[in-house]
VOVO-802355 format. One line per field, with one value per residue (C-alpha): residue number from 1; residue in three letters; x, y, z. Coordinates in steps of 0.5 Angstrom, whole numbers. Last residue first. Example, Ala and Ser with C-alpha at 12.3 -4.5 7.8 and 13.67 -1.06 7.14 Angstrom:
<atoms>
nr = (2; 1);
rest = (SER; ALA);
x = (27; 25);
y = (-2; -9);
z = (14; 16);
</atoms>
This chain:
<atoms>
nr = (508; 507; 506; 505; 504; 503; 502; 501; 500; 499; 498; 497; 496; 495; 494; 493; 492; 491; 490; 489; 488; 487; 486; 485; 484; 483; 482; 481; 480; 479; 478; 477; 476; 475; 474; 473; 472; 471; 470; 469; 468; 467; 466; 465; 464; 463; 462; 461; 460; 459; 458; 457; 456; 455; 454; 453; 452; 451; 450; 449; 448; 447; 446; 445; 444; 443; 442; 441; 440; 439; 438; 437; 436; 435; 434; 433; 432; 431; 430; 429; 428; 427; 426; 425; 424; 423; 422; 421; 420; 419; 418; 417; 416; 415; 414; 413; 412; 411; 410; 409; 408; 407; 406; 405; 404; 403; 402; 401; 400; 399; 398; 397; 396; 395; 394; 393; 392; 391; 390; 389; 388; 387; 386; 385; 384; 383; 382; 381; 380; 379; 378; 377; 376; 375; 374; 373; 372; 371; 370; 369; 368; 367; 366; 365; 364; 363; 362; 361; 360; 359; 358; 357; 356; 355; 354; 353; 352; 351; 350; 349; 348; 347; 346; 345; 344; 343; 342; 341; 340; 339; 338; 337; 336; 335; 334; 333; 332; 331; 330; 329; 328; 327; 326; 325; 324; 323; 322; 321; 320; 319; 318; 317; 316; 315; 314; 313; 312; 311; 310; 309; 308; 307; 306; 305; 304; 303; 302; 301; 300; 299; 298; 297; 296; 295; 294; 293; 292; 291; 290; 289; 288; 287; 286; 285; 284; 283; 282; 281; 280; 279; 278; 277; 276; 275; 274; 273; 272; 271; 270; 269; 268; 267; 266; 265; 264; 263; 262; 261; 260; 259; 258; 257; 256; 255; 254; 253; 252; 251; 250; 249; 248; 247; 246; 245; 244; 243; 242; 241; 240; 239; 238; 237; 236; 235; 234; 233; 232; 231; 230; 229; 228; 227; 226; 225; 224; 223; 222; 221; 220; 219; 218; 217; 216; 215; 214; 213; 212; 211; 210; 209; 208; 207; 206; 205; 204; 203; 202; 201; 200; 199; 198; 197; 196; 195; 194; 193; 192; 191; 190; 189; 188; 187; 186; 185; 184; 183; 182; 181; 180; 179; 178; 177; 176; 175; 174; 173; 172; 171; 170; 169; 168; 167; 166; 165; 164; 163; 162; 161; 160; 159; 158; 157; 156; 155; 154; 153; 152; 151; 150; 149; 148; 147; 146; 145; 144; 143; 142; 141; 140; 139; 138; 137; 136; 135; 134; 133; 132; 131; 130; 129; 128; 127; 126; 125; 124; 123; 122; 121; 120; 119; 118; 117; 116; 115; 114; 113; 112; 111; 110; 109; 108; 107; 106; 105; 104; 103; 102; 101; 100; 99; 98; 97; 96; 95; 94; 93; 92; 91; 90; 89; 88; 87; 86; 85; 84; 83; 82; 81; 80; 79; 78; 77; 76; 75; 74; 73; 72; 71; 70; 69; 68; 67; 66; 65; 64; 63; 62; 61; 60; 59; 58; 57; 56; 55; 54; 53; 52; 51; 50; 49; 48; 47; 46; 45; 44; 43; 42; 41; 40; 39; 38; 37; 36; 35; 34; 33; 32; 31; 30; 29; 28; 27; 26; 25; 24; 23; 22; 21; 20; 19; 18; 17; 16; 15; 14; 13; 12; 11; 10; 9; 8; 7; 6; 5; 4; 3; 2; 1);
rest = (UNK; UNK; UNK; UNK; UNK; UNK; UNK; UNK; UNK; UNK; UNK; UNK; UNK; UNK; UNK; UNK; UNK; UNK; UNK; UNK; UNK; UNK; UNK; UNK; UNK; UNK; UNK; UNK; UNK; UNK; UNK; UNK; UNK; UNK; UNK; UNK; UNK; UNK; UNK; UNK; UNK; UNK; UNK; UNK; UNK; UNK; UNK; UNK; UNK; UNK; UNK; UNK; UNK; UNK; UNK; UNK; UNK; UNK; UNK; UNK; UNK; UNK; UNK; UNK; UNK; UNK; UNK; UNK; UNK; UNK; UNK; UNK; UNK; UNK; UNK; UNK; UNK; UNK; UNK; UNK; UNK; UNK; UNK; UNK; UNK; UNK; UNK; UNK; UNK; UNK; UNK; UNK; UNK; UNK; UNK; UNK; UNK; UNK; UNK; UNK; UNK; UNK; UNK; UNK; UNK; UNK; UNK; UNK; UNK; UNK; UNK; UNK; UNK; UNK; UNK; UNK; UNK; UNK; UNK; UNK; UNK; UNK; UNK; UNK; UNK; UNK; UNK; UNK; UNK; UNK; UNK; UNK; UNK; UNK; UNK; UNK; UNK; UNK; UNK; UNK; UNK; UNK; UNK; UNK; UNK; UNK; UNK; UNK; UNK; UNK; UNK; UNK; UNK; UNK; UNK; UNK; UNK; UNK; UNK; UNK; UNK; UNK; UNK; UNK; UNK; UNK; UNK; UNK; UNK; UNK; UNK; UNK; UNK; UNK; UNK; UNK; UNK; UNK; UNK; UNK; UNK; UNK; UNK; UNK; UNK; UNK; UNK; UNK; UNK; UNK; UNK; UNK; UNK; UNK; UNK; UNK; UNK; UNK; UNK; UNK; UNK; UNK; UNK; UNK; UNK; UNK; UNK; UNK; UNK; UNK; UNK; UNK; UNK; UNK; UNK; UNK; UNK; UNK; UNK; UNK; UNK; UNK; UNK; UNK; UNK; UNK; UNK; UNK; UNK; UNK; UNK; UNK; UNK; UNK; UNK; UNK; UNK; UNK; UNK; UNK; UNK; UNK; UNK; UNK; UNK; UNK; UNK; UNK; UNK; UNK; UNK; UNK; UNK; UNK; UNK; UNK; UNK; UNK; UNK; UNK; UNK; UNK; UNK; UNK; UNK; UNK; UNK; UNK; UNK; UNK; UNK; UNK; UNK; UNK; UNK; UNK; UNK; UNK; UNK; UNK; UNK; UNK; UNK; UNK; UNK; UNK; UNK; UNK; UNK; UNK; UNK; UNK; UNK; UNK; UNK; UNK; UNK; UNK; UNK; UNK; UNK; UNK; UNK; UNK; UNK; UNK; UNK; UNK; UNK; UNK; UNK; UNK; UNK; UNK; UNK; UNK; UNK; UNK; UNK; UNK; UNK; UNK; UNK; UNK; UNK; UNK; UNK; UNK; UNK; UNK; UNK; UNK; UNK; UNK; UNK; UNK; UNK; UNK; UNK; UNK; UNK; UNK; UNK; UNK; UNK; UNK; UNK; UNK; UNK; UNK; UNK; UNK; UNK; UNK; UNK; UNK; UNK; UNK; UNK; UNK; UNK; UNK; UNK; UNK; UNK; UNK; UNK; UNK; UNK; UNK; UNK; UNK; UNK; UNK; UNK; UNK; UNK; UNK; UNK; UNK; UNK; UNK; UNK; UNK; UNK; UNK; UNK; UNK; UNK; UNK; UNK; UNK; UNK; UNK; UNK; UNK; UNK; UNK; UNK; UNK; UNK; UNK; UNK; UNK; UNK; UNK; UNK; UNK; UNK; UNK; UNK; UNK; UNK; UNK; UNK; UNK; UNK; UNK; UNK; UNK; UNK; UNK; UNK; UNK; UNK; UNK; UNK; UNK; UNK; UNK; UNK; UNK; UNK; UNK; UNK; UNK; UNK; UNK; UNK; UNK; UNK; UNK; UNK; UNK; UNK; UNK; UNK; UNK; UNK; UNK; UNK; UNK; UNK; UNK; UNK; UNK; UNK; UNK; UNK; UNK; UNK; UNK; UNK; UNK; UNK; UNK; UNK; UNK; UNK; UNK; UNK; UNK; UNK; UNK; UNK; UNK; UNK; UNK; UNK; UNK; UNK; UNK; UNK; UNK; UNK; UNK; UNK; UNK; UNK; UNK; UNK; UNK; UNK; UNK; UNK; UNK; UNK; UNK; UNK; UNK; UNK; UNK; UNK; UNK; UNK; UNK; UNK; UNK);
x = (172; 179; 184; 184; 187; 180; 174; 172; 172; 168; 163; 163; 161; 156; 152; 152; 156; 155; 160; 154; 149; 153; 155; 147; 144; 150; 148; 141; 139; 141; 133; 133; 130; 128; 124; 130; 132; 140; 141; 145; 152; 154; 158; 159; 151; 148; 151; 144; 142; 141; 138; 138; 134; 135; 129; 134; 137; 130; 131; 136; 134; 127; 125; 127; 124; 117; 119; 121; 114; 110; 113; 114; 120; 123; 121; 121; 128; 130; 126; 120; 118; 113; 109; 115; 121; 122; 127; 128; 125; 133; 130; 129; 136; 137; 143; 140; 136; 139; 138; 134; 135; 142; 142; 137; 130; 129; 122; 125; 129; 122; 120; 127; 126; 120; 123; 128; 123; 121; 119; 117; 114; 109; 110; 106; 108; 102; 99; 99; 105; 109; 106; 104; 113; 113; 108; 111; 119; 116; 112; 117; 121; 117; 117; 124; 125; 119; 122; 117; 111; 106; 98; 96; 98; 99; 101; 99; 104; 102; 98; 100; 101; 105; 105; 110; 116; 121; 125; 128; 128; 134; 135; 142; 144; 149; 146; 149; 156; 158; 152; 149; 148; 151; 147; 146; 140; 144; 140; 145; 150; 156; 155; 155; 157; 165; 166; 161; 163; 171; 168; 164; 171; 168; 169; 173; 178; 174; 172; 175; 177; 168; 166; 167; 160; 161; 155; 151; 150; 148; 151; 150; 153; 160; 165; 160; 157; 154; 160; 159; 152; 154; 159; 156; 151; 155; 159; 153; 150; 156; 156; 148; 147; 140; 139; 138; 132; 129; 122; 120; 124; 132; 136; 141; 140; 140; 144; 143; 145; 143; 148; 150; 145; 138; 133; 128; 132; 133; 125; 124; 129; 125; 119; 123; 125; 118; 114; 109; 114; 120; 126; 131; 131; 131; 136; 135; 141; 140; 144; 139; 137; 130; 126; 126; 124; 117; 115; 117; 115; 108; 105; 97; 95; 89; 82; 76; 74; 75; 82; 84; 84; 88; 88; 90; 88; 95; 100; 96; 94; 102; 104; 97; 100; 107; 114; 114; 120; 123; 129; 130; 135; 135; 142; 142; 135; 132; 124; 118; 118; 121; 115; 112; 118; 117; 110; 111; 118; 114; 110; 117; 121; 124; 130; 131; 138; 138; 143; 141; 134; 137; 136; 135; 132; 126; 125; 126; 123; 116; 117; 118; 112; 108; 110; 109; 102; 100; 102; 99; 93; 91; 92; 89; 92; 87; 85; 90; 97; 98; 102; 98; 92; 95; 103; 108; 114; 121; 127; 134; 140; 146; 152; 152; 149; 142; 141; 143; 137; 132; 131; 131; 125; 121; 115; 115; 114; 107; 104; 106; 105; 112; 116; 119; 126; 128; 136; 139; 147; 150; 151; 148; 146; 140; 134; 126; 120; 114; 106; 102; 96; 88; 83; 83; 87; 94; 98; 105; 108; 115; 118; 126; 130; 134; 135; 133; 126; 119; 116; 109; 102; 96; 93; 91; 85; 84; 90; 88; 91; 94; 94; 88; 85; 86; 84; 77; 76; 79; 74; 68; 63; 66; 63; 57; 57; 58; 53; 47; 49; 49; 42; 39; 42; 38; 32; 33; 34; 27; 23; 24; 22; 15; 15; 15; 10; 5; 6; 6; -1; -2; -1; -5);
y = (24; 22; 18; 10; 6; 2; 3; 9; 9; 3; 7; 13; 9; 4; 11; 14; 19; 27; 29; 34; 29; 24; 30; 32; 25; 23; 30; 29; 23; 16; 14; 10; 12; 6; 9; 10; 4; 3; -5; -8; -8; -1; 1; -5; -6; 1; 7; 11; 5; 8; 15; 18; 21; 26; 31; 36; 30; 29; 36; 35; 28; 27; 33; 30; 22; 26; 29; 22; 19; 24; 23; 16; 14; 15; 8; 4; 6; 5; -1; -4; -2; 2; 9; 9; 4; 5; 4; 5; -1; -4; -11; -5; -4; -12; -16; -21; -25; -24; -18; -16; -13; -15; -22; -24; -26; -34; -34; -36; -29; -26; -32; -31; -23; -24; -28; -24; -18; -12; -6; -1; -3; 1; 7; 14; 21; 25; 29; 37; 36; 42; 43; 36; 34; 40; 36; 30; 32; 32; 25; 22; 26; 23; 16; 15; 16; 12; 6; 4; -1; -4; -5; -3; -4; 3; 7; 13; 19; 27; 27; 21; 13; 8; 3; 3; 0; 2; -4; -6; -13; -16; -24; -23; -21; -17; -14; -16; -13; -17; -13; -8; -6; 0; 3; 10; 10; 4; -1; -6; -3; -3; 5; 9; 16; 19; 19; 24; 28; 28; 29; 35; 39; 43; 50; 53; 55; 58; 64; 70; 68; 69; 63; 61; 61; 57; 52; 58; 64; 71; 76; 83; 87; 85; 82; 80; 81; 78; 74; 67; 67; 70; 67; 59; 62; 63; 57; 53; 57; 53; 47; 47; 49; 48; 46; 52; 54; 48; 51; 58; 56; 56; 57; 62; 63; 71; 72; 79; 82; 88; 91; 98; 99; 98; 95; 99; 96; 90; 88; 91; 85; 80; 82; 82; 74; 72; 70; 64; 63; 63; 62; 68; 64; 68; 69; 75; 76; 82; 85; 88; 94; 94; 100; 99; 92; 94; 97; 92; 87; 89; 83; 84; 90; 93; 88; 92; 86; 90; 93; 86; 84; 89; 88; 84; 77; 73; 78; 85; 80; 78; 86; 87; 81; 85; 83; 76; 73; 66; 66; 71; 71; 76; 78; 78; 79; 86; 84; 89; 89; 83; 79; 83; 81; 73; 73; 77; 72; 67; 67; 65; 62; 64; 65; 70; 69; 70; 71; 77; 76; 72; 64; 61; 55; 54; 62; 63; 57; 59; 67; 64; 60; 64; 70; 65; 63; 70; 72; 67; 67; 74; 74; 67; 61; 57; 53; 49; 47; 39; 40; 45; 49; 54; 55; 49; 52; 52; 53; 51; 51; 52; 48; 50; 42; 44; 50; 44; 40; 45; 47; 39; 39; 44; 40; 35; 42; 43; 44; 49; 55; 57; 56; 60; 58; 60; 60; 59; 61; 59; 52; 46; 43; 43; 42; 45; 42; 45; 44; 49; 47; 49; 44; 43; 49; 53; 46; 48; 41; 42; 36; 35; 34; 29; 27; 24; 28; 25; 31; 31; 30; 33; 33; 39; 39; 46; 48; 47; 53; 58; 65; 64; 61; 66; 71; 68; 66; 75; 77; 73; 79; 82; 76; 76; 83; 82; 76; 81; 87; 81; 78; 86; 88; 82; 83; 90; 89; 85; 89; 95; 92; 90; 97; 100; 96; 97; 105; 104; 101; 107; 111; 108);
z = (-3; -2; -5; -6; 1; 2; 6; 5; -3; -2; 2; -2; -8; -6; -3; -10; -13; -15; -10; -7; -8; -3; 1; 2; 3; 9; 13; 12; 14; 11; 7; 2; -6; -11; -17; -21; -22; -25; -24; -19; -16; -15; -20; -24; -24; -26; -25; -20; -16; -9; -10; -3; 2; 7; 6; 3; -1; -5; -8; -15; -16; -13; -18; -24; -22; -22; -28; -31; -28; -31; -38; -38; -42; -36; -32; -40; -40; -33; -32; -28; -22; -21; -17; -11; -9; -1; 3; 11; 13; 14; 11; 4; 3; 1; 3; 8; 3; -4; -7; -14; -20; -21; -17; -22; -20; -20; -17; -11; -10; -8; -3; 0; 0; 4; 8; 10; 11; 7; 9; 3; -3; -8; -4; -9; -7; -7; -13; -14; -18; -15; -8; -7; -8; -2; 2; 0; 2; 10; 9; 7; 13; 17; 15; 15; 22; 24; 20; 14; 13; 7; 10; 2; -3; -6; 0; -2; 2; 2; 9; 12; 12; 12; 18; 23; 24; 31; 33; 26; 24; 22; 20; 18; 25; 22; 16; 8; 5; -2; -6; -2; 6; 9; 16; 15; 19; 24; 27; 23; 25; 21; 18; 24; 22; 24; 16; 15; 21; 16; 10; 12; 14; 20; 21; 25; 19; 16; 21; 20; 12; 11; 7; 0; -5; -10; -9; -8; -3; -5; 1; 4; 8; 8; 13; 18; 25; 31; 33; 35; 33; 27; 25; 26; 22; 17; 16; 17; 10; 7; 10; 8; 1; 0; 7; 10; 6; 6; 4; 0; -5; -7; -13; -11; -1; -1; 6; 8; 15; 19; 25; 22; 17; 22; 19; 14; 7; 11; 12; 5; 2; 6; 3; -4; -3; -5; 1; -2; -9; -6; -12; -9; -3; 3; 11; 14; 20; 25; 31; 37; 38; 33; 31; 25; 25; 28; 21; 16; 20; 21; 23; 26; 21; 23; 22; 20; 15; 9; 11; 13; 5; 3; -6; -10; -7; -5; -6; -4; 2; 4; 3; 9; 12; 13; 11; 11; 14; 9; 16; 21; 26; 31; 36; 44; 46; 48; 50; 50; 42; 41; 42; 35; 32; 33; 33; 26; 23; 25; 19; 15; 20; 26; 30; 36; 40; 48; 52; 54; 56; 62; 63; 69; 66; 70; 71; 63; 62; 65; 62; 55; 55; 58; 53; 46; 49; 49; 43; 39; 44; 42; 35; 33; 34; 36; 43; 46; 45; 44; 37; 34; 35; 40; 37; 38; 43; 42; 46; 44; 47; 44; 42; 34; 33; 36; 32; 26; 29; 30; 23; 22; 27; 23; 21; 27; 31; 29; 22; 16; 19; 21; 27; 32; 36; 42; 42; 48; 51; 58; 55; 58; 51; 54; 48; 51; 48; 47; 49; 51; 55; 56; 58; 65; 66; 65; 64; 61; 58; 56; 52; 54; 47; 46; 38; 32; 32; 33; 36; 41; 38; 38; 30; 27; 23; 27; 25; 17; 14; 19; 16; 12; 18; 23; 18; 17; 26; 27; 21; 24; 26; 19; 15; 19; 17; 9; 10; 13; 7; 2; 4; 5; -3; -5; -2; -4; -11; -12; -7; -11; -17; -15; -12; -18; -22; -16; -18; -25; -24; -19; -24; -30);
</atoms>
C-alpha cells in the first residue's frame, strides 16, 4: 500500500514540476530579452522600417554620419542662417516623414533646425534600444555642433511624445537655451501602469529608462510643455506631473482644448504659433498656465508681431499650374490645359487602399494621406479607401463623352483630379445616399472636423451655386496646410475665398 501511494505521489509531482520547469525556463528567456521586448513596446514596428530620406516641402540639407560599413545615422539639417538652431526629437511613430509638419513651423520661426531619425528609422542603423538612442542622439549632436559652429547656449530642445525622455535625458549633461516638450510622457513605469496595470519593467529587471518627472527637476533651463486634453496614449495629467516637478519660476503649460495625442500644434495653429513665437524670443510668459482654444487671444507683449494669416494666405500661388494650391473650377481651368504634374506616384502605403488598383497622386499629397490615414486607422481601425486619384485630360474627356453633367463632372482641363492632387474615397454616388450610410457619414464626420490638420479640403461642400457643382462628400483636394486650416477656420469652401479674393467685396 505505501509504496503504491508512493508511486502515486511521485506521478503528480512530475505532472506540476514539468509545468513549473517550462514557465521558470520561459520567465528567464523573457528576462534574458527584456531589453529586445522593451524596445518593441516602446518603438513598435521599427524593424519594419523602411530606409528612406524626408519627403517634405521645404529645403533641407540631409546628414549622413557613417561610423562603419554597416552602421549609419541619417538626419537632415535646415540652415536659416541664423545664429539660433532647435534640435528636434521625434516621437515613435516612424521616421522623420511623420513629423515634417512639426519641422516646418520651427523652420518658419527662422531658426535653424537639426533633427536625427533614431537607429532603426529612416537610414540609421541598428535598434532603438536604450544604449544606441542615446548614442546616436550624442554623435550627431557633437558632429553638428562642430560642422555647424553651433554653441550649447544658442541651442533650443523640442520634442515629441516618447522624445521627450531621449531629449531630457541629453539634457542632463547639456545646458540648452530653453526646452520645449510637446505630448511628453512622464516616465515608462506611469506609461506601463497605463497600458498593462502594473510595472511591467520591474518583472523584467529593467530600471526606469525615461524618468521625465524625475530629470525635469533638475533643470536650469526655461520650460514649455505643450498637451491636448483629449490624449488617449499619454493623457494630459503626465505632462501635468512634469510641470508639477519643474521649476515654478521658468516652466510654462499650454493645455491645447480639444485635441488627442497627435497634431497638437496644428489644432489651433495661428494661435499656438503666437506662443511659441513668444517663447523662443523671450523664454517666458504673462501667466503660467494657459487652456487654448479658437478664442484664446495671445499675450499683448507680442500680438502685434504676428502675422495676420489672411495676408501669408494671400501671398500663396494659386495660377500655376504646378502649384499645391493651384485654383481650378467652374469658368478657371490650368495653364497648359493638358497639364501633367512632374512628381506622380503610385497610390500606396500603410493606411491607404487603392480600390482599382494602379491609380496615382502627387507625392506631396500622397504622404500626408498617408499621414491622416493612420490617425483615421486609429479611430475606425479601417484604412482610407481611393476610388480615384490622377486623372488625366483625357481621361476626363472620355468621362464628359458619356454625357455627365457639368454639375457633377468637370470639363477636360477644369478638373481638381488633373493636378493629381484629389481624390474621391469608398464611393461616389450622391450626398443623400453617400451619408445615408452610417459608416461613410462618420467617416465623412471625421474627415470634416480633422481633415484640414493633414492639409486637405472638402472641395464641393455648398452645392452648385456656390461653388459650381454638386455637394460630394467623398471628393477631399490637398492645398497644404496653411490654405486647408483658414478655409476651415472660416468655414468656407476653396471656390469661395478664391472668388471673394479676386473681387472688391470685403475680407475674409
Amino acid at each position: 500500500m505505501n509504496k503504491l501511494l508512493k508511486k502515486i505521489c511521485n506521478k503528480k509531482f512530475r505532472y506540476l514540476i514539468y509545468p513549473l520547469f517550462l514557465i521558470i525556463f520561459s520567465y528567464l528567456i523573457i528576462i534574458i530579452s527584456a531589453e529586445k521586448i522593451e524596445t518593441s513596446l516602446i518603438f513598435p514596428g521599427w524593424d519594419k522600417e523602411e530606409n528612406i530620406q524626408l519627403s517634405a516641402p521645404f529645403d533641407y540639407e540631409n546628414v549622413d554620419i557613417s561610423l562603419s560599413q554597416k552602421e549609419h545615422i541619417s538626419g537632415i539639417f535646415i540652415d536659416n542662417k541664423s545664429e539660433k538652431t532647435i534640435f528636434y526629437f521625434q516621437g515613435n511613430g516612424g521616421n522623420l516623414n511623420y513629423y515634417y509638419d512639426d519641422i516646418q513651423i520651427l523652420k518658419d520661426f527662422g531658426y535653424n533646425v537639426m533633427a536625427l531619425n533614431y537607429p532603426g528609422f529612416g537610414g540609421s542603423s541598428l535598434s532603438p534600444n536604450r544604449k544606441n538612442t542615446q548614442k546616436y542622439v550624442e554623435i550627431f549632436y557633437s558632429f553638428i555642433k562642430k560642422e555647424k559652429k553651433i554653441d550649447n547656449s544658442d541651442i533650443t530642445i523640442f520634442a515629441y511624445s516618447i522624445g521627450s525622455g531621449i531629449a531630457l535625458n541629453f539634457s542632463k549633461s547639456h545646458t540648452v537655451d530653453k526646452i520645449i516638450l510637446v505630448a511628453p510622457l512622464s516616465s515608462l513605469f506611469e506609461m506601463s501602469v497605463k497600458e498593462y496595470g502594473f510595472i511591467l519593467q520591474k518583472y523584467l529587471f529593467l530600471s526606469e529608462r525615461f524618468n521625465n518627472k524625475e530629470n525635469i527637476k533638475y533643470l536650469k533651463s526655461p520650460l514649455l510643455i505643450i498637451h491636448g486634453d483629449k490624449d488617449p496614449l499619454i493623457p494630459l495629467k503626465q505632462g501635468k506631473g512634469i510641470y508639477e516637478n519643474a521649476p515654478k519660476e521658468t516652466s510654462y503649460f499650454l493645455e491645447i482644448k480639444n485635441i488627442g495625442h497627435n497634431l497638437v500644434l496644428q489644432k489651433y495653429k495661428n494661435i499656438t504659433k503666437g506662443f511659441l513665437k513668444i517663447f523662443l524670443e523671450k523664454g517666458k510668459f504673462e501667466k503660467k498656465y494657459y487652456s487654448i482654444d479658437e478664442n484664446t487671444k495671445i499675450p499683448e507683449i507680442e500680438k502685434e508681431k504676428v502675422i495676420d494669416p489672411l495676408e501669408k494666405i494671400k501671398k500663396l500661388d494659386f495660377i500655376s499650374d504646378f502649384s499645391l494650391t493651384k485654383y481650378v473650377g467652374i469658368g478657371t481651368s490650368f495653364k497648359k490645359i493638358d497639364y501633367i504634374p512632374d512628381t506622380l506616384t503610385r497610390i500606396r502605403g500603410n493606411y491607404i487602399k487603392d480600390i482599382k488598383g494602379g491609380q496615382m497622386l502627387r507625392k506631396e499629397a500622397l504622404v500626408a494621406l498617408d499621414e491622416m490615414g493612420k490617425d483615421f486607422y486609429t479611430k475606425f481601425g479601417v484604412k482610407i479607401a481611393v476610388v480615384s486619384g490622377y486623372r488625366s485630360y483625357l481621361h476626363q474627356m472620355q468621362i464628359k463623352a458619356n454625357a455627365c453633367p457639368d454639375t457633377l463632372c468637370s470639363k477636360p482641363g477644369y478638373s481638381e483630379h488633373q493636378s493629381g492632387l484629389a481624390i474621391d474615397l469608398w464611393e461616389t454616388t450622391t450626398e443623400k445616399e453617400f451619408l445615408s450610410k452610417k459608416e461613410l457619414n462618420s467617416y465623412f464626420l471625421w474627415l470634416k472636423e480633422n481633415a484640414h490638420l493633414y492639409g486637405f479640403h472638402n472641395s464641393y461642400q455648398n452645392g452648385v451655386e456656390i461653388d459650381g457643382y454638386e455637394k460630394e462628400p467623398w471628393h477631399w483636394r490637398y492645398i497644404e496646410k496653411d490654405l486647408a486650416t483658414y478655409l476651415y477656420e472660416k468655414k468656407i469652401s476653396f471656390s469661395q475665398f478664391y472668388k471673394k479674393i479676386n473681387t472688391k467685396e470685403s475680407k475674409y
